[in-house]
N, C-alpha and C positions, 0 to 999 in steps of 0.2 A: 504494500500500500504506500509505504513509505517513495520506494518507486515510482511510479505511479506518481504519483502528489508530484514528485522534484519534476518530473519530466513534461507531465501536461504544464505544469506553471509556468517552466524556465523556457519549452520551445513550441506547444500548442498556443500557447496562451500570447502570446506576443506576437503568432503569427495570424492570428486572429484578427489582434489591434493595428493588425498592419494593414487591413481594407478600409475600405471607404465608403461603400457600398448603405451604409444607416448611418453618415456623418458619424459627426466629432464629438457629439453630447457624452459626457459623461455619464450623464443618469439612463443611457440608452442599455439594458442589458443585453441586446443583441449584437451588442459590438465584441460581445466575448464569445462566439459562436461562429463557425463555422457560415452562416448566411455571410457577414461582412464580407469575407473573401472572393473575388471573381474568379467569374468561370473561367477564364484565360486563366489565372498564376498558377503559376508552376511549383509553389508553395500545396495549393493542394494534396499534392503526392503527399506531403507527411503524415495528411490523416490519415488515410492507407494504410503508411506503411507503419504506424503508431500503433494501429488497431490492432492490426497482425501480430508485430510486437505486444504488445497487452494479451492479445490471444492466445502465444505462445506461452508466456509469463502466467499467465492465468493457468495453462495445462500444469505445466511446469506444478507450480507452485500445489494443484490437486494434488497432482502426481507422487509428491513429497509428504503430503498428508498422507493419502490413502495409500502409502508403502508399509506404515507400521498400521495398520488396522486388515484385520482376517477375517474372512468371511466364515461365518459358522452356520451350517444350515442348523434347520428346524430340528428339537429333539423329537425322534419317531423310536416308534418300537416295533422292532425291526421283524419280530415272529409277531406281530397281531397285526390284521388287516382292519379297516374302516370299510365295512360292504356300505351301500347304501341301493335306495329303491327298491327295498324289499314289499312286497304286500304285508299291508299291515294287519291284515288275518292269520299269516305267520305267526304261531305261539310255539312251537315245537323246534327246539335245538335241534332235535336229532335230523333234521329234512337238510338243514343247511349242514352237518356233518357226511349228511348218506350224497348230498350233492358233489362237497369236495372228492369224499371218498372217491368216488364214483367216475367223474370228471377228471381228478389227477391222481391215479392212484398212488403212487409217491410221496404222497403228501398226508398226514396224520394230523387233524383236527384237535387239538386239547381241550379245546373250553372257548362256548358261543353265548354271550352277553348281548342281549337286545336295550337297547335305550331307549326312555321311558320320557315324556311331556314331566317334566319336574318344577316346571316354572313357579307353576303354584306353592308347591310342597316347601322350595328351596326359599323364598320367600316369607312365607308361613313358620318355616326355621331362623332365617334370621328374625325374625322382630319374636320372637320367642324366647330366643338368647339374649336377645335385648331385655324384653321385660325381667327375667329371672335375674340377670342382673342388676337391675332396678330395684326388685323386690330384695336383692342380697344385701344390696348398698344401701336402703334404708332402713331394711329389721336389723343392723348395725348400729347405724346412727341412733335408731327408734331404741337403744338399750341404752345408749349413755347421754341422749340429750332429751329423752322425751318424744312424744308424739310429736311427728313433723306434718306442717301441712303444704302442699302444693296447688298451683295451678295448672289444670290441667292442657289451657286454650294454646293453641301454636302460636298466639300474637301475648301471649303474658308476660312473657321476656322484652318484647318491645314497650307493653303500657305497662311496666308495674303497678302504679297506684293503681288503689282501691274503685275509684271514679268507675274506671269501664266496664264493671260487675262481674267478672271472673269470678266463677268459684271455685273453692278451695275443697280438695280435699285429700283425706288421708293420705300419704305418700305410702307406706308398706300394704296399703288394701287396697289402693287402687292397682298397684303393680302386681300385687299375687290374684286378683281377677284378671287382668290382662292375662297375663300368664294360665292359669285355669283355663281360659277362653283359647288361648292361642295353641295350648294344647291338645285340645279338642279337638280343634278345626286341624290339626298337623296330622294327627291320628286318623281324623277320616279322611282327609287329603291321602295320607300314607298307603289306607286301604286300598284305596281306587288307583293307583297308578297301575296295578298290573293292567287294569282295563284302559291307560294313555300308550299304548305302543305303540313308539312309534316305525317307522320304516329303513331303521340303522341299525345295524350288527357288530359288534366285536368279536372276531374270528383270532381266536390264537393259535400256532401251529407250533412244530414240537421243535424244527430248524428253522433259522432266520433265511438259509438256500429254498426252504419250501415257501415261506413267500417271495421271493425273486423269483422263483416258476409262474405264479399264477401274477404273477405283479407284468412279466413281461408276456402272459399270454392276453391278458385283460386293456394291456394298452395299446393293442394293435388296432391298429381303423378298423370300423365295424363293416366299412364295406368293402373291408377283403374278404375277413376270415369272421365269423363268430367265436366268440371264445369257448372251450369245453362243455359240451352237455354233459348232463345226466337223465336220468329216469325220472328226476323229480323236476324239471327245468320248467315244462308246461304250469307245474304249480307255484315254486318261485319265481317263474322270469328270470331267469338268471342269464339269459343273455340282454336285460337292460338293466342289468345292474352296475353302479360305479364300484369300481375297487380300488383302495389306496393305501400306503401306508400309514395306521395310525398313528395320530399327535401322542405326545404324549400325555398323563392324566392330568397332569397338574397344569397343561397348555391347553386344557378345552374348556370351554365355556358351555357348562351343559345345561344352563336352561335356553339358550341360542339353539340347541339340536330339532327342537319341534319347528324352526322356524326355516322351511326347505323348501324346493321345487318353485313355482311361478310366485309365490308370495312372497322368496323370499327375493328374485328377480324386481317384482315388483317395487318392494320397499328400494332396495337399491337402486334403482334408477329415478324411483321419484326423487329421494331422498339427494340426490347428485344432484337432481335436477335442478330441486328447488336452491339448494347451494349454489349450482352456477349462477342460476340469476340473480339471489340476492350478492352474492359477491362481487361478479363480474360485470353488472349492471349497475349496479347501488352504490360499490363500496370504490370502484375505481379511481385514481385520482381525478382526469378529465371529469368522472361524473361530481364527484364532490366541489369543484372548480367553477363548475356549471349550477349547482344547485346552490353555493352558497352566494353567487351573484347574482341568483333569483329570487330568493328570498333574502338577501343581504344580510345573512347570517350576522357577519362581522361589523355591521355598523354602530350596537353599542358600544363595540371594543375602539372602533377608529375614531371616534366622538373624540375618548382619551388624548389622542393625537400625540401618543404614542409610539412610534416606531417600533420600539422591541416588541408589545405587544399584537399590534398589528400585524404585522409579520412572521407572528412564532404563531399565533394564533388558529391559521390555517392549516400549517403544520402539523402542528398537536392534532389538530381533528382528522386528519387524513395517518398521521404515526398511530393514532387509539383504531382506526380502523385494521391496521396491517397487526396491532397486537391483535386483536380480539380473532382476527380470522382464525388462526389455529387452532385456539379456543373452540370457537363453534366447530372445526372441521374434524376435533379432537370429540366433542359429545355427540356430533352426526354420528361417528363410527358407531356408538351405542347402540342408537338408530337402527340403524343397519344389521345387527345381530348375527356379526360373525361367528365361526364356530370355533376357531383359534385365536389367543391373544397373539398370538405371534403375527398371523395375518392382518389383525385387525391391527396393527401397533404398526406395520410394514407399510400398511396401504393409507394409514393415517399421516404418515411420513411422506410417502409419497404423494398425497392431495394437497397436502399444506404447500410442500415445494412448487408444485404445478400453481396452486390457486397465485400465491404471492406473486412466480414469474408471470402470471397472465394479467393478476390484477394493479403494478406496480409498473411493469416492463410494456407488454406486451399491446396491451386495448389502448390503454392511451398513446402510444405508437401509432395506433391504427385512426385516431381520429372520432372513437366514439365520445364525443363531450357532450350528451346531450340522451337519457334511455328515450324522452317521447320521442326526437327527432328518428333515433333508429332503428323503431318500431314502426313509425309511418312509413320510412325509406322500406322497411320490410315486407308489408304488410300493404300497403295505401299502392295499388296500383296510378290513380292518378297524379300521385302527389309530385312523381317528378316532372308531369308535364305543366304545375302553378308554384314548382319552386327552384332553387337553385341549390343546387347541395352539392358542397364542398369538400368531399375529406383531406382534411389535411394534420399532418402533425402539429400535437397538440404542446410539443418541446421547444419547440425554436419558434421566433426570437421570443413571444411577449411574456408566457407561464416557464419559462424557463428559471425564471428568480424560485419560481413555487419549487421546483425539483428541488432546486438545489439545495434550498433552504431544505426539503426533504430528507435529501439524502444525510446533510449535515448531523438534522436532529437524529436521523434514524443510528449513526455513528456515533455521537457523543453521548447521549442518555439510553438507545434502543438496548444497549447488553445490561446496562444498571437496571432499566425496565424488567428485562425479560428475567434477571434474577428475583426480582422483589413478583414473578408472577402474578398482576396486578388481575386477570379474570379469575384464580383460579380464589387467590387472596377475597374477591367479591363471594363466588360460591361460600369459600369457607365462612365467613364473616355471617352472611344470609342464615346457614344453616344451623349456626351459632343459636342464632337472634330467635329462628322459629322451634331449638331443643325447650323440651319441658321442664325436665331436671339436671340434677348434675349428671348421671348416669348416661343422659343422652347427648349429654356435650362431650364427653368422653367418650362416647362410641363416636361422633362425629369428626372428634380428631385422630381417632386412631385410623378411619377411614381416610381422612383428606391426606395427613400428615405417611 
């Protein structure tokens, strides 16, 4: 960076001031841009070969990161397979044993695990666990300070006083009901799962070689060859079944397992959807550029006639949009109901990188400064023949001060930001506010923290 910095200043930057092309004004910031300069000078070439340069430097410099960092796939285990799209009238191990049997005979089955809709159940267990500790942490207290009384309302922590008529009561009886109730309901949740089956298997075999047999006969295109029959295939389907090898237990997310097939496509895709537009529409710099000179967001701030604040001002509000992005693309994955953390945490990483370079870099490159404008231009077949539309970059010369002053803020305070994690700081704070007792303020940090 340091680089970089000496080089743009000491030979881009002067060669810049060497056109003529927006006069001599001082206060003109297009005279530090690449516009000043004509088409004729032969100065041009250095942007070129600057970028190249930079682009070279740029590889480089990954290059040197990512030499000490190792790639580690996904922990699997390596003799169980993950079958999936089974019929979920399937209740009998033995049909998916006499299939392998039968299919590979080579191959020794040990032990077939169906997975179960737990969503409820698991659920139903934590706030279980929760209450019991409730009820532990005040028949405690309830022995050396006396009857304790509580509110029970989610806003009681917010309005303490008496004024907003919360009532109070018993802390050790309110939580040993809870508990009685949450027990119940977990017991007959428990009962019923064998009737939630769902349409996923765990197949364990006796060599980690015998699933590399059916691993490489299951991933062959199905419009060559089908994979292995048996006797029993008409009633499994077992040639539309997915095979893979399974995550490990401690990487699966098992109440996400019910959540499969078109619905769980569905969720996915709306769920990106509605991301993309609010981000990439919404959250853009040109969009926020546009929308704050339309509603003149910053005119109480310019009244001040202030400079610093005038000018950091817009900043700030476009720097809160680019924290917050992760954030929301961070609890979309929730959304979403991956069946692996690993996947979810990989493709979380992955949309944040893409969002930021399309929502920072990329659209406002393109000239979108305006969502009504480029939804008519999209949409309005007449509208180009009653109007004039422009695209043009939204960098050079006049919002160019806005970047930069961007980029500035995003370098000096953006890594102190991203430490003091200011969304996630709001979540915890929030959930602080709406815990009832102590007991739930302590499960809520041990969650966040």
């Amino acid at each position: 960076m340091l680089l970089v910095c000496v080089l743009s200043v000491s030979i881009i930057l002067p060669v810049n001031f060497s056109g003529d092309l927006l006069g001599d004004s001082p206060a003109q910031f297009g005279r530090t841009t690449i516009v000043n300069v004509p088409t004729q000078d032969r100065f041009l070439w250095l942007h070129s070969v600057f970028a190249l340069l930079y682009f070279l430097l740029t590889v480089l410099c990954m290059r040197h990161h990512t030499a000490s960092l190792h790639y580690r796939e996904d922990d699997k285990v390596v003799r169980t397979l993950m079958v999936t799209h089974i019929p979920q009238e399937i209740s009998d191990p033995s049909l998916i044993t006499k299939h392998f049997h039968e299919a590979y005979p080579s191959c020794t089955v040990t032990d077939v695990q169906f997975s179960y809709d737990v969503r409820r159940l698991m659920k139903l267990d934590t706030e279980r666990r929760q209450a019991m500790k409730g009820r532990l942490y005040f028949a405690g207290r309830s022995q050396k300070e006396g009857r304790i009384m509580i509110k029970t309302h989610p806003c009681a922590r917010i309005c303490p006083c008496d004024c907003c008529g919360f009532q109070k009561v018993d802390a050790e009886q309110y939580y040993a009901e809870m508990e009685e109730k949450l027990t119940d309901e977990f017991t007959a949740e428990r009962n019923r799962i064998p009737l939630k089956r769902l349409g996923t298997a765990f197949v364990t075999f006796q060599d980690e070689r015998m699933t590399a047999v059916i691993i490489q006969d299951c991933s062959r295109p199905r419009c060559r060859r089908a994979p292995q029959q048996s006797s029993v295939t008409p009633i499994l389907h077992s040639h539309q079944w997915g095979v893979r090898y399974a995550p490990a237990p401690n990487d699966v997310i098992w109440e996400n397992l019910a959540v499969s097939g078109p619905v769980w496509w569905v969720r996915l895709v709306a769920l990106n959807l509605a991301l993309f537009i609010l981000l990439f529409f919404l959250t853009t710099p040109a969009v926020v550029v546009s929308t704050m000179d339309r509603f003149n967001v910053t005119h109480p701030v310019e009244s001040l006639q202030n400079p610093v604040i005038t000018q950091f001002l817009p900043t700030l509000l476009l720097w809160m949009f680019s924290v917050c992005l992760p954030f929301l693309v961070y609890y979309s994955a929730f959304l979403e109901c991956h069946w692996t953390r690993s996947n979810e945490n990989q493709l979380t990483m992955h949309k944040c990188y893409l969002f930021l370079v399309f929502m920072v870099i990329i659209l406002p490159s393109l000239g979108l400064t305006s969502l009504d404008l480029f939804f008519r231009w999209l949409f309005d077949i007449h509208f180009l023949d009653s109007a004039n539309l422009k695209f043009q970059c939204v960098f050079l010369p006049n919002n160019g001060a806005f970047f930069v002053n961007y980029v500035i803020t995003a370098s000096l305070i953006g890594t102190a930001m991203e430490l003091l994690r200011i969304p996630g700081l709001t979540v915890y704070a929030t959930r602080l506010c709406l815990a009832k007792s102590v007991p739930e303020r302590l499960h809520v940090k041990r969650v966040i923290i």
